[in-house]
N, CA, C and O atoms as a GROMACS GRO file, in nm:
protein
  368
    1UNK      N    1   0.835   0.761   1.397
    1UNK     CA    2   0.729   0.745   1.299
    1UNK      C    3   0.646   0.873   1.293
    1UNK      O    4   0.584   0.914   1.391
    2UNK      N    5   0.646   0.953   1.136
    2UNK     CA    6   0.570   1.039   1.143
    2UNK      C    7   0.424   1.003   1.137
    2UNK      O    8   0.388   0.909   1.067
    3UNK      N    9   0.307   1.099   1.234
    3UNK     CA   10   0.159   1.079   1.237
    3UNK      C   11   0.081   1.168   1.107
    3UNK      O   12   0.102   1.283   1.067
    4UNK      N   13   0.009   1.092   1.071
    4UNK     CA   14  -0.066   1.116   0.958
    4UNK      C   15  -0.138   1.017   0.927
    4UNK      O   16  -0.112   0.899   0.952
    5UNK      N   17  -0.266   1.076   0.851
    5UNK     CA   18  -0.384   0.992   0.809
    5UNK      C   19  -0.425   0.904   0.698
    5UNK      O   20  -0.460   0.972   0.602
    6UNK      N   21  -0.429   0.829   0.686
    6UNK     CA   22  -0.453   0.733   0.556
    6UNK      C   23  -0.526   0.782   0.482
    6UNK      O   24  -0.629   0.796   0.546
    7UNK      N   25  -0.549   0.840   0.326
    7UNK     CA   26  -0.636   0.852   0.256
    7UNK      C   27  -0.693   0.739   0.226
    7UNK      O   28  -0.638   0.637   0.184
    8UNK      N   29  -0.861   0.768   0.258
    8UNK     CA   30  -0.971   0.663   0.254
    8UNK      C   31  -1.101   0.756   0.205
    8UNK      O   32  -1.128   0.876   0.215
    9UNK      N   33  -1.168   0.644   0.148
    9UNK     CA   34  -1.274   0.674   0.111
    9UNK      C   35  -1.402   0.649   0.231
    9UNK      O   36  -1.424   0.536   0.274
   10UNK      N   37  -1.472   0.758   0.272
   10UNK     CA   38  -1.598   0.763   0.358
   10UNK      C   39  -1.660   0.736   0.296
   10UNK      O   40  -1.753   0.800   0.345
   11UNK      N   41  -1.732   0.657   0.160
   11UNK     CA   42  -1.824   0.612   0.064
   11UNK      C   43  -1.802   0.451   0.134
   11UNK      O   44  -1.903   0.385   0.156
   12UNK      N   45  -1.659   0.391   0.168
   12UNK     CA   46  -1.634   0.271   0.176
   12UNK      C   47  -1.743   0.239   0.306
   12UNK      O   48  -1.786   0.306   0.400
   13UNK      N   49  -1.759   0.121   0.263
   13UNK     CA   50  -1.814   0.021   0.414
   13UNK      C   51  -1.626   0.006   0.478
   13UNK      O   52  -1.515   0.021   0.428
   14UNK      N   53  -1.689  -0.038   0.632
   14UNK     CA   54  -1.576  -0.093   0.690
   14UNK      C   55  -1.530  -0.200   0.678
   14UNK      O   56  -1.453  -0.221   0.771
   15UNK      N   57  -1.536  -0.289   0.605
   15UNK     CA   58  -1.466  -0.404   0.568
   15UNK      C   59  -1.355  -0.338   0.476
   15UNK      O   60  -1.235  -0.357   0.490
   16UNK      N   61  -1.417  -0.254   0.378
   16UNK     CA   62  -1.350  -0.208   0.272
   16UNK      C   63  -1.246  -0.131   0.346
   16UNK      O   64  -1.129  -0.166   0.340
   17UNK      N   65  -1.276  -0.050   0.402
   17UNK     CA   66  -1.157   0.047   0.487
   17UNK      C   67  -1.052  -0.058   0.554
   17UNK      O   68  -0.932  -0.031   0.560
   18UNK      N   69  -1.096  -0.158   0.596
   18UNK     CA   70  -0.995  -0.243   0.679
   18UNK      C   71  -0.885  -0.288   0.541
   18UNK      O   72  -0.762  -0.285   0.541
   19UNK      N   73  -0.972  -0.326   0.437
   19UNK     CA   74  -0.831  -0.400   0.374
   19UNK      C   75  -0.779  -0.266   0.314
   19UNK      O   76  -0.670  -0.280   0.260
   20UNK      N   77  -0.841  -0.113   0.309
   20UNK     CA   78  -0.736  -0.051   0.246
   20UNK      C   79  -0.604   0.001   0.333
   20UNK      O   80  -0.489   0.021   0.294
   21UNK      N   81  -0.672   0.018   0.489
   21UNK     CA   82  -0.590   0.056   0.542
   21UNK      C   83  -0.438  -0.072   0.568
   21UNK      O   84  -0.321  -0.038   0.582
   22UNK      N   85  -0.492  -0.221   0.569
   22UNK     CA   86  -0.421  -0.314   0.560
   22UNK      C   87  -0.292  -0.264   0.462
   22UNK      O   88  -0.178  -0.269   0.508
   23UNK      N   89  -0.314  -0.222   0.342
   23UNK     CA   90  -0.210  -0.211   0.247
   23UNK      C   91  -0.183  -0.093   0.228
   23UNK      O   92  -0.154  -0.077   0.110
   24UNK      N   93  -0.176   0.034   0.308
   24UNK     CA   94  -0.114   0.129   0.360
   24UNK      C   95  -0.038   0.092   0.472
   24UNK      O   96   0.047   0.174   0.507
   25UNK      N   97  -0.051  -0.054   0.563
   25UNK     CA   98   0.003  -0.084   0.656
   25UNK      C   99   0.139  -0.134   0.623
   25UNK      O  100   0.241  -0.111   0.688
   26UNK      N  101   0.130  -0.222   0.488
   26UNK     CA  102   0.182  -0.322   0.424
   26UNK      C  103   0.289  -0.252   0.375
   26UNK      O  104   0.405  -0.281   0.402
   27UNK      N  105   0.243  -0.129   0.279
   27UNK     CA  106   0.340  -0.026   0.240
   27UNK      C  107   0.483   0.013   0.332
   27UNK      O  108   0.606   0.015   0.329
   28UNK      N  109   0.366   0.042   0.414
   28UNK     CA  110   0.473   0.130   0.571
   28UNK      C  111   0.569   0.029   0.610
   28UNK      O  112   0.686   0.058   0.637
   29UNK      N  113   0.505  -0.134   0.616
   29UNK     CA  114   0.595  -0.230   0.684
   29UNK      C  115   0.740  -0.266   0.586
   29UNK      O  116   0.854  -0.302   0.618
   30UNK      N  117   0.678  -0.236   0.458
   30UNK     CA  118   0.807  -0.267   0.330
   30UNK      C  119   0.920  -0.150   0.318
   30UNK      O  120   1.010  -0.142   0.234
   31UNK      N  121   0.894  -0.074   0.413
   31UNK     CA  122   0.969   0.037   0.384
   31UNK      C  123   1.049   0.050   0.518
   31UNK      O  124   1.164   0.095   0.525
   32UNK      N  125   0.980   0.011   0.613
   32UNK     CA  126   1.027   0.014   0.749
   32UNK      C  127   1.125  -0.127   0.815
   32UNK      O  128   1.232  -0.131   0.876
   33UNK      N  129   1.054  -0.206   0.778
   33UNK     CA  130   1.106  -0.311   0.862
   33UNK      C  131   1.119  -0.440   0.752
   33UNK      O  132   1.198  -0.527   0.792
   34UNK      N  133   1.062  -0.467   0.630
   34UNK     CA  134   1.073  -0.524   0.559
   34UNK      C  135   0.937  -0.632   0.551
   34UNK      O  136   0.885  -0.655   0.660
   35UNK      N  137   0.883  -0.690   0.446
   35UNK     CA  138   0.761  -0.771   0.452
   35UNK      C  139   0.759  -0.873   0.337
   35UNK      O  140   0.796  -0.844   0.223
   36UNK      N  141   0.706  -1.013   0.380
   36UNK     CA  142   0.701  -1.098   0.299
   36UNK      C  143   0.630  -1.039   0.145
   36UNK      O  144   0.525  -0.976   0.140
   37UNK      N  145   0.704  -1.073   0.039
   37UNK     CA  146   0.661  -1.023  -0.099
   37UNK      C  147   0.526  -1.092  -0.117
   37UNK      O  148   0.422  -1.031  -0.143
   38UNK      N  149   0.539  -1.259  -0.096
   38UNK     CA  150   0.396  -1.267  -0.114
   38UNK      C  151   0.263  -1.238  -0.064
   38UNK      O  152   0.160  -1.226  -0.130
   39UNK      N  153   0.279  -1.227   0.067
   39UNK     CA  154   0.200  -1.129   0.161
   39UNK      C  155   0.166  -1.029   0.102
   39UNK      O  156   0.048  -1.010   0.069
   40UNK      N  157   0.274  -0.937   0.073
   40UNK     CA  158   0.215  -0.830   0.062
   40UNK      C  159   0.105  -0.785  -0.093
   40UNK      O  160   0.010  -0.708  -0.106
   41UNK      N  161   0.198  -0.902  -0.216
   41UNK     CA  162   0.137  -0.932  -0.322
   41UNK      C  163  -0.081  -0.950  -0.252
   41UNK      O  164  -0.179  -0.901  -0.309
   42UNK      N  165  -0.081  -1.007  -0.164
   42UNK     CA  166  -0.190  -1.068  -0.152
   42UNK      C  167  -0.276  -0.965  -0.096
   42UNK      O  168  -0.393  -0.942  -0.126
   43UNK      N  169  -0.190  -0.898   0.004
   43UNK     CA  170  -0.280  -0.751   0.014
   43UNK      C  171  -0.297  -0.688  -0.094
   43UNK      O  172  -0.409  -0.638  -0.102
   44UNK      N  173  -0.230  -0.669  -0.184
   44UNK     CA  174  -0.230  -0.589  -0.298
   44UNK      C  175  -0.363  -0.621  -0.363
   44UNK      O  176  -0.456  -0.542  -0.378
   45UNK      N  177  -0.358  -0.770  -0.406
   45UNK     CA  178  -0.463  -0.808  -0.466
   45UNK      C  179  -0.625  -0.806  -0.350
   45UNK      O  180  -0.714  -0.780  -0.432
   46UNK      N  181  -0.668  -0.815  -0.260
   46UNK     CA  182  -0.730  -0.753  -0.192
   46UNK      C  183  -0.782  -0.616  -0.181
   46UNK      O  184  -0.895  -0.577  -0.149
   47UNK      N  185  -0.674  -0.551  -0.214
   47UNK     CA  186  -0.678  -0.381  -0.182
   47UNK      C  187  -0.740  -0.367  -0.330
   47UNK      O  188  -0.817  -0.272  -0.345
   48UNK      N  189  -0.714  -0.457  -0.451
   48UNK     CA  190  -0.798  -0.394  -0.585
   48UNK      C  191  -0.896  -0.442  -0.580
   48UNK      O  192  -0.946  -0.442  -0.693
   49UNK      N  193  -0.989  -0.509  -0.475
   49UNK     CA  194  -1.094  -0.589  -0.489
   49UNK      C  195  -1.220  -0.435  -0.417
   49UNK      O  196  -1.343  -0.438  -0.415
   50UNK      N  197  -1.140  -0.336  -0.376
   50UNK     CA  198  -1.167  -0.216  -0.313
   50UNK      C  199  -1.161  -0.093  -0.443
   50UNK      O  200  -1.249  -0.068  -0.525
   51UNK      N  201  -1.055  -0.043  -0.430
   51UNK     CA  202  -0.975   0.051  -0.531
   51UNK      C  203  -0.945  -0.060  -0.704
   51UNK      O  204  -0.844  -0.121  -0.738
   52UNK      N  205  -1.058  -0.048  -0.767
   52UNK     CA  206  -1.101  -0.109  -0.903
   52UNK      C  207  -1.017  -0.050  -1.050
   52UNK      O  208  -0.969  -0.106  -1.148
   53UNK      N  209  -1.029   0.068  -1.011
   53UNK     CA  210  -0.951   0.183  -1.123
   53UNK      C  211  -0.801   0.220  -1.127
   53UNK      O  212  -0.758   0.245  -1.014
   54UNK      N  213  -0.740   0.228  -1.191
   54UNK     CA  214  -0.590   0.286  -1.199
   54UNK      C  215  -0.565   0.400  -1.153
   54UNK      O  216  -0.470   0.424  -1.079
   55UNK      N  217  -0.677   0.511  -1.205
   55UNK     CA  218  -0.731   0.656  -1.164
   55UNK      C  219  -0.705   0.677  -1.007
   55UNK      O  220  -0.627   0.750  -0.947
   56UNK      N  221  -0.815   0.572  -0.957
   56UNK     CA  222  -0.853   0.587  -0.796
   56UNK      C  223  -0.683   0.552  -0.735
   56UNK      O  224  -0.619   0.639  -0.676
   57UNK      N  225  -0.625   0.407  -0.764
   57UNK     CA  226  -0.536   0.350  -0.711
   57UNK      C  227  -0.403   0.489  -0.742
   57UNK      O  228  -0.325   0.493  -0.647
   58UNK      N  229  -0.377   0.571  -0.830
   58UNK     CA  230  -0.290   0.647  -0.797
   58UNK      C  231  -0.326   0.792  -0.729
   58UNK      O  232  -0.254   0.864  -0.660
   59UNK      N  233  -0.447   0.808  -0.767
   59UNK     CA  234  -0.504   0.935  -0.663
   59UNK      C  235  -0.467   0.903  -0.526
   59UNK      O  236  -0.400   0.976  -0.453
   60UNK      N  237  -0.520   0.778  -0.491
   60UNK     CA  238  -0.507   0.743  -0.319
   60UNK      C  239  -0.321   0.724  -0.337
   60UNK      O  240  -0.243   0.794  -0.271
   61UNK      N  241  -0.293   0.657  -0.400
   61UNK     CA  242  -0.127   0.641  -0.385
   61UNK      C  243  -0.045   0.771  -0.386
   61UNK      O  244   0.056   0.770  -0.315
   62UNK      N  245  -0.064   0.854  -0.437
   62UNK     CA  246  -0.024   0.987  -0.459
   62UNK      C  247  -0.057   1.054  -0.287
   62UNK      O  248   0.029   1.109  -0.219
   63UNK      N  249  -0.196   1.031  -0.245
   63UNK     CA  250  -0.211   1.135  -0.131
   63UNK      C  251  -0.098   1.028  -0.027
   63UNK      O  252   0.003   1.074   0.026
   64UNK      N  253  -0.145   0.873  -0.014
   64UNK     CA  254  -0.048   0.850   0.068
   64UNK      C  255   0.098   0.904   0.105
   64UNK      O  256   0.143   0.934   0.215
   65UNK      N  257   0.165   0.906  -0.038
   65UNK     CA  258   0.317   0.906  -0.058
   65UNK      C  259   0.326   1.062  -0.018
   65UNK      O  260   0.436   1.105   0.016
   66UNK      N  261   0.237   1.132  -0.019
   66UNK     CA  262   0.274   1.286   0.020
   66UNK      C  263   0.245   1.327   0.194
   66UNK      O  264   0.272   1.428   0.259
   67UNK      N  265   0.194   1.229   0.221
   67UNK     CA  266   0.161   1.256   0.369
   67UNK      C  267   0.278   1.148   0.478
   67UNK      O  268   0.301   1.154   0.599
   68UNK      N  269   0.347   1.029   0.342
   68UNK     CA  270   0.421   0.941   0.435
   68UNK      C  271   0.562   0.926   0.432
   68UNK      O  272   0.649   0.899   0.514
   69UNK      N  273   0.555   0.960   0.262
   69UNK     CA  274   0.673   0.970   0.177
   69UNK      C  275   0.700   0.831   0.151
   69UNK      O  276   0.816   0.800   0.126
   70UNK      N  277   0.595   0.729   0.153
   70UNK     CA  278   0.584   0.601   0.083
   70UNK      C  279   0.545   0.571  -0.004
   70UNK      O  280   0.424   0.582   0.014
   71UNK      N  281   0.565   0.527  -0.121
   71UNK     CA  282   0.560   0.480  -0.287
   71UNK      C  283   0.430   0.378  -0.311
   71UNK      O  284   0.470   0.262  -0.325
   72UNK      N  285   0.307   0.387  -0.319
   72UNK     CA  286   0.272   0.244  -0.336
   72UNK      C  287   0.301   0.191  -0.486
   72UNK      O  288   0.283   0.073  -0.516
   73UNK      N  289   0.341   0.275  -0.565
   73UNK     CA  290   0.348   0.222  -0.688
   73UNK      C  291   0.481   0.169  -0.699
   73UNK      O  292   0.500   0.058  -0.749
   74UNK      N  293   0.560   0.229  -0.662
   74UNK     CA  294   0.711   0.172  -0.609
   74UNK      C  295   0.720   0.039  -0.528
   74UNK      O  296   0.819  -0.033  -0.540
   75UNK      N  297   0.640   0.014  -0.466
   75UNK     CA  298   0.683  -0.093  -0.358
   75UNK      C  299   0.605  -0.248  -0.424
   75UNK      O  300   0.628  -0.365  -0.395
   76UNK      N  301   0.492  -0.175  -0.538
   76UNK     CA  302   0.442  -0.251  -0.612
   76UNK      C  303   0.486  -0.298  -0.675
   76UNK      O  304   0.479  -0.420  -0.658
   77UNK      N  305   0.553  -0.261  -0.777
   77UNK     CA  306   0.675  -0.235  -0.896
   77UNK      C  307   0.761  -0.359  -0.859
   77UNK      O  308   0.760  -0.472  -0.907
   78UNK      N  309   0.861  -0.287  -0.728
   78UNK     CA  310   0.945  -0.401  -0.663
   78UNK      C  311   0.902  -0.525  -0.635
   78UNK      O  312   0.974  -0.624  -0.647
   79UNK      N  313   0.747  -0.528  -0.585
   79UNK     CA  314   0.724  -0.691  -0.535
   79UNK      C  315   0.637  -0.748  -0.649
   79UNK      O  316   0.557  -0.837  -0.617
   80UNK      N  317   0.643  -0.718  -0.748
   80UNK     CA  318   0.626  -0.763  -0.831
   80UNK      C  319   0.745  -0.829  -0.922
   80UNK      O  320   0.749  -0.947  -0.957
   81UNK      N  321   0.814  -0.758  -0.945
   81UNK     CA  322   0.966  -0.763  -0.977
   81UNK      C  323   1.004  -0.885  -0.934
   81UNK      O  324   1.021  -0.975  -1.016
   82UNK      N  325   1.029  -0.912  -0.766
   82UNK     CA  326   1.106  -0.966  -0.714
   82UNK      C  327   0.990  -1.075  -0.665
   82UNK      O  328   1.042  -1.183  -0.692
   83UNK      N  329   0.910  -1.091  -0.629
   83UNK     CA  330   0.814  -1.238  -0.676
   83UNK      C  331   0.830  -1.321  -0.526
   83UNK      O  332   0.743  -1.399  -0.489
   84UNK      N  333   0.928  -1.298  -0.463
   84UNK     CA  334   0.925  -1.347  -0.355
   84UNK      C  335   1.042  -1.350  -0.266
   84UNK      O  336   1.145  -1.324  -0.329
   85UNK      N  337   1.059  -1.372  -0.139
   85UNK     CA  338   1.115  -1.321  -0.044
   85UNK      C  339   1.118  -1.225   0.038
   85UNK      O  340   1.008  -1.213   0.092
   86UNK      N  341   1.224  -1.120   0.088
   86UNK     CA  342   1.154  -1.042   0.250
   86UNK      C  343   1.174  -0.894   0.062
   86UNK      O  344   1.262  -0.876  -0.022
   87UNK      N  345   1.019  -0.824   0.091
   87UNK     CA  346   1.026  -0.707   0.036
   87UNK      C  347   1.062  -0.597   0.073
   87UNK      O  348   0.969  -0.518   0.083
   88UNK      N  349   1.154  -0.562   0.096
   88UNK     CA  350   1.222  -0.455   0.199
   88UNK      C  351   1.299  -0.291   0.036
   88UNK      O  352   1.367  -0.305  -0.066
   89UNK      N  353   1.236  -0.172   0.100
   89UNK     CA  354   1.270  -0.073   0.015
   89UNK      C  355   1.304   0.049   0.136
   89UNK      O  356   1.248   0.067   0.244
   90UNK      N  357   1.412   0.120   0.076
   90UNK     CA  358   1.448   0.237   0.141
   90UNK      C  359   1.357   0.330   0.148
   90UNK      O  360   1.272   0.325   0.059
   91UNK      N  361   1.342   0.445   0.255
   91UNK     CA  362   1.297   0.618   0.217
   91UNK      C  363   1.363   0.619   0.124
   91UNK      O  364   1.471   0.567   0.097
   92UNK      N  365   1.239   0.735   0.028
   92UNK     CA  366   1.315   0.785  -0.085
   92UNK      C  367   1.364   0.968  -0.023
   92UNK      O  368   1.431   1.042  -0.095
   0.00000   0.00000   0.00000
């Protein structure tokens, strides 16, 4: 597992940081080991109750995917797509 830092906002309270980092977790787990779609659907929806804008949600998705080489818009895409069961996606 490569080490690297979650892009987060220091404006956030820590509640807020917990559920964003939750679905940077969620990301990592769909790519790694595989994760319930609706689960992760539910972080998702959580994580916009944080990240409100499309703007913000691909700025932060963009720094993630360059520091992890994980998709959040990709893994979104898919579990949305696929609605339920284990959400599991390759490295790209």
């Amino acid at each position: 597992m490569k080490e690297y830092q979650y892009p987060l906002d220091l404006d956030w309270t820590t509640d807020e940081m917990v559920i964003v980092t939750d679905m940077w977790s969620a990301v990592e787990e769909a790519y790694e080991s595989g994760i319930d779609t609706v689960r992760f659907l539910n972080t998702y929806k959580e994580f916009k109750t944080v990240v409100k804008s499309i703007g913000e949600e691909k700025r932060l998705g963009n720094e993630f995917e360059k520091a992890s080489g994980y998709s959040l818009y990709r893994t979104v895409q898919q579990a949305k797509k696929q609605g339920s069961g284990k959400l599991k996606l390759g490295v790209v």
